[in-house]
C-alpha positions as CSV (number, residue, x, y, z in Angstrom):
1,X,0.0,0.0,0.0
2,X,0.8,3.6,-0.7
3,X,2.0,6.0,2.1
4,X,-1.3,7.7,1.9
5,X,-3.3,4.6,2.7
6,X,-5.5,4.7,-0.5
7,X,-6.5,2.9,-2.8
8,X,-5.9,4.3,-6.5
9,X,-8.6,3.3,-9.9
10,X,-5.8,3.9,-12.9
11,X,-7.5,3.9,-16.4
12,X,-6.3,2.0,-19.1
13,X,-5.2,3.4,-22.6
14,X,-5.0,6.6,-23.7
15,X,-5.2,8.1,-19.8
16,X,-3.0,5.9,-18.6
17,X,0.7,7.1,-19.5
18,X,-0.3,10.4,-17.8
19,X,-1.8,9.1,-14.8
20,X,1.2,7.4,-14.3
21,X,3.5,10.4,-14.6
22,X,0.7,12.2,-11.6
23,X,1.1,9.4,-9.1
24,X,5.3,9.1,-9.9
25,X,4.6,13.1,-9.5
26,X,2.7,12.4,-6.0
27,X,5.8,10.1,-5.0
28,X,3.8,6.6,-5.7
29,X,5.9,4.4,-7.7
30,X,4.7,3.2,-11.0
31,X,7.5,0.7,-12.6
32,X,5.9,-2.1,-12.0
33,X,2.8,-0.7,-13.7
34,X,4.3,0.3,-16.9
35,X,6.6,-3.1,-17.1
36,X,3.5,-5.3,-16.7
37,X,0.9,-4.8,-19.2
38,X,-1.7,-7.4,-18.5
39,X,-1.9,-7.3,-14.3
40,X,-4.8,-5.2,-13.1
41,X,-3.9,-5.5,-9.3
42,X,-1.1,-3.5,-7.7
43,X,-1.3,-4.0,-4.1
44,X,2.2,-2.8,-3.1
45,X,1.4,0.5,-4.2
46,X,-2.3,0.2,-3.9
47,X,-3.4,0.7,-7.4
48,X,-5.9,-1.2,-9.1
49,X,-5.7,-0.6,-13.3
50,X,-9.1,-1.0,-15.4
51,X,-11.3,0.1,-18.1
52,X,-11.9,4.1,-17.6
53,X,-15.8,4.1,-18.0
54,X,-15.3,1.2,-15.2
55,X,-13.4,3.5,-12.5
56,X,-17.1,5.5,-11.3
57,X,-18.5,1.9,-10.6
58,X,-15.4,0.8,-8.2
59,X,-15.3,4.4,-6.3
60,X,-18.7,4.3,-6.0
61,X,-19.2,0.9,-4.7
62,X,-15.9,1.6,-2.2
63,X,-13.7,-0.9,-3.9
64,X,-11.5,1.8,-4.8
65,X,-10.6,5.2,-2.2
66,X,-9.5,7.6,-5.7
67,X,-10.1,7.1,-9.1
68,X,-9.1,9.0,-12.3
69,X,-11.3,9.4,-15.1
70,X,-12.0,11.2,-18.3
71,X,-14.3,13.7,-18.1
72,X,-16.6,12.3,-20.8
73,X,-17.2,9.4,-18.5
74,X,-18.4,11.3,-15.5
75,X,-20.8,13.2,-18.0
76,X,-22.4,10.6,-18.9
77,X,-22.4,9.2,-16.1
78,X,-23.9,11.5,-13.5
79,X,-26.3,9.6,-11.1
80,X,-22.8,8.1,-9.8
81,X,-22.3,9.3,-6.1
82,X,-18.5,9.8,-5.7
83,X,-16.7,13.1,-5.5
84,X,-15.5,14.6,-8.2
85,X,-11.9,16.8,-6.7
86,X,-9.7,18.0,-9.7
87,X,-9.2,18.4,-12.8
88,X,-5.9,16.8,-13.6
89,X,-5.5,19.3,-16.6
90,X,-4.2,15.7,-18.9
91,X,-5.6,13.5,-21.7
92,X,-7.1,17.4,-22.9
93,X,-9.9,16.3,-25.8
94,X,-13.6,17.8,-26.9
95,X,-16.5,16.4,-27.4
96,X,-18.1,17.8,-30.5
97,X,-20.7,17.4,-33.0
98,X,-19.7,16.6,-36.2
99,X,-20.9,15.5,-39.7
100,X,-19.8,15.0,-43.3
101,X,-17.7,17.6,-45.0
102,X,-20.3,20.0,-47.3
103,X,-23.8,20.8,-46.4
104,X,-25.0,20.3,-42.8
105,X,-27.1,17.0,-43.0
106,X,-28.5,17.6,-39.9
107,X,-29.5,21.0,-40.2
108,X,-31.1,20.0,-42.8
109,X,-33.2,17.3,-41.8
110,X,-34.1,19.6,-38.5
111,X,-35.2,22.2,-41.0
112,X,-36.9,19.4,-43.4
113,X,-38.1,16.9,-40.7
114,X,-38.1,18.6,-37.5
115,X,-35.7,15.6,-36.2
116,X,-32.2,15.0,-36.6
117,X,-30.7,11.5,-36.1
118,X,-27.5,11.5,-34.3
119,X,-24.7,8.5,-33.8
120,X,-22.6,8.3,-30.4
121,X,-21.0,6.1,-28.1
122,X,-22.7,9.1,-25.5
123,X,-26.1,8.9,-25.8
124,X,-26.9,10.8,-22.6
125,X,-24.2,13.5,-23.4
126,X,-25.5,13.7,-27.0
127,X,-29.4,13.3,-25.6
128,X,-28.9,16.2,-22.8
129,X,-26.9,19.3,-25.1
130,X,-29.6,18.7,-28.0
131,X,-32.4,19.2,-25.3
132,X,-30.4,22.2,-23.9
133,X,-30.2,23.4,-27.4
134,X,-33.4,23.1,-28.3
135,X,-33.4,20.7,-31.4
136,X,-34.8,17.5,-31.8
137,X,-32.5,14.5,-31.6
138,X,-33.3,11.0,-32.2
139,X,-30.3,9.2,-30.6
140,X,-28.7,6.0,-32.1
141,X,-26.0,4.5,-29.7
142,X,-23.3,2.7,-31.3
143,X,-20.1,0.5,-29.8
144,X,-17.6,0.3,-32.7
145,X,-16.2,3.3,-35.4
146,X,-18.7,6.0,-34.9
147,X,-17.1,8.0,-37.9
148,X,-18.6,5.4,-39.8
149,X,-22.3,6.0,-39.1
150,X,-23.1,9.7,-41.2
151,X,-20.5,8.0,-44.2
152,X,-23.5,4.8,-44.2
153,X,-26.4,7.2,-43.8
154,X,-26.9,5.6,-39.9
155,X,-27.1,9.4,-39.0
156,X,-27.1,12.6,-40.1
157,X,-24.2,13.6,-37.5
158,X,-21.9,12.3,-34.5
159,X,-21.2,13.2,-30.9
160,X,-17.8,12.0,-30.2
161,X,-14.6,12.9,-28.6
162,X,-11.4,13.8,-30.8
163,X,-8.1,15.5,-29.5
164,X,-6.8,16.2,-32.5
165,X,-9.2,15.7,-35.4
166,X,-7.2,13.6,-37.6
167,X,-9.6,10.3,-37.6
168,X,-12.3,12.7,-38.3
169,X,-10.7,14.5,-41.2
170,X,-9.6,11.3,-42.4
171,X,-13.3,10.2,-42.7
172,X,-14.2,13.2,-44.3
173,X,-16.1,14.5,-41.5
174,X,-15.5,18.1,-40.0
175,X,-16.8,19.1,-36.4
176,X,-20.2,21.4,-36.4
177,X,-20.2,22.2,-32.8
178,X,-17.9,22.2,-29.6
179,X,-20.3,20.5,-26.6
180,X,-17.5,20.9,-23.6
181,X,-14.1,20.2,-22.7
182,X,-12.4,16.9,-21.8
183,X,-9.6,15.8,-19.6
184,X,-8.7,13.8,-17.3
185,X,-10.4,13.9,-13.5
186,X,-9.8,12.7,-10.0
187,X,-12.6,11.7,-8.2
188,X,-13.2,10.2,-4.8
189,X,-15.2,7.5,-2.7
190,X,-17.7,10.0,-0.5
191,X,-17.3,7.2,2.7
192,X,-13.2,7.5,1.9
193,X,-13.2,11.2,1.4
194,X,-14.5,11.4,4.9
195,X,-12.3,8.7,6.7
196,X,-9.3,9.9,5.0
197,X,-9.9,13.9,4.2
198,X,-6.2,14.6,5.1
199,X,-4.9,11.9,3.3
200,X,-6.7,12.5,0.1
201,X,-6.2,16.3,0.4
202,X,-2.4,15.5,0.5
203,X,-2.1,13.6,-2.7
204,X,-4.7,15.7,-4.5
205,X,-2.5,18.7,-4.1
206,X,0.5,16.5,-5.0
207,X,-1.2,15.4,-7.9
208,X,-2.4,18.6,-9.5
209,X,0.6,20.2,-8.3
210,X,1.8,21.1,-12.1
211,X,-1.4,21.9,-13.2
212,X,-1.5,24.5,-10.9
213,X,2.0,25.6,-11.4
214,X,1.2,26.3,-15.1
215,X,-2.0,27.6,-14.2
216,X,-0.2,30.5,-12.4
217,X,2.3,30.8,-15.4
218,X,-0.5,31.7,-17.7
């Protein structure tokens, strides 16, 4: 176990590298970690590795103290009762609206059909901004290539997360509309947070130390 006397939910792929580098950062060693690709359980330094929309479920439910998280997940994901603490300021990404390159498909079918058909792997994201917006949305919820669905006529647009835009260009789809930033998140067990307030409070600052350092830089 850590020094703290937590137990840590680490996110697999594409959070993973820089939740790593926050918890070497806190002083929690991570070698074993990053030398052992398929073990999940890390009891020496009390770190438990999994799926990120899986690290909500294991706060919640207490099997974890801390968790880190994308942002996306906790969206659409909200009736989960843990703490959300910090924004780790990594794994920065936006979820956006987008749609084939050319004429907006899906303002078109609002403006023709009163309904727009939208693909997503967040259908409550994607369901709540189009209620906030005031359109019509008729949700489809897919698992695989999302990019895929307005190139097959599925939809008429995507809500999806990109960093960079590159799998979307290269699908000849451009983005319509920002919904809200994404990065990564610590969040905590509300039973934990309690029993272990200074503990917690210690390795949050620890962790977002150089967020904060180039926050103040800015």
């Amino acid at each position: 176990m850590n020094r703290f006397g937590v137990t840590i939910a680490v996110p697999r792929g594409a959070l993973l590298d820089g939740s790593l580098d926050a918890l070497d950062q806190a002083g929690i060693g991570t070698s074993e970690i990053r030398s052992n690709t398929r073990k999940l359980l890390f009891a020496d330094v009390g770190v438990v590795t999994m799926r990120p929309s899986d690290v909500p479920t294991y706060v919640e439910a207490g099997a974890a103290d801390l968790g880190i998280t994308g942002k996306d997940v906790l969206m659409e994901s909200p009736e989960r009762a843990i703490f959300e603490l910090a924004d780790l300021a990594f794994g920065g990404c936006q979820m956006v609206v987008a749609s084939e390159d050319g004429p907006d498909k899906a303002a078109e079918a609002l403006a023709r059909l009163g309904v727009m058909r939208i693909a997503t792997k967040y259908p409550r994201i994607a369901a709540a901004y189009f209620e906030e917006t005031g359109r019509q949305a008729e949700i489809v919820t897919v698992n695989g290539s999302v990019e895929l669905a307005p190139l097959t006529g599925l939809a008429d647009a995507i809500v999806d997360l990109t960093a960079t835009g590159v799998t979307l260009k290269q699908n000849g789809l451009v983005v319509r509309e920002q919904i809200a930033p994404v990065t990564a998140r610590l969040v905590a067990n509300r039973v934990a947070y309690r029993l272990k307030a200074e503990a917690i409070d210690e390795l949050t600052a620890l962790l977002t130390a150089d967020a904060d350092a180039q926050a103040a830089q800015a």
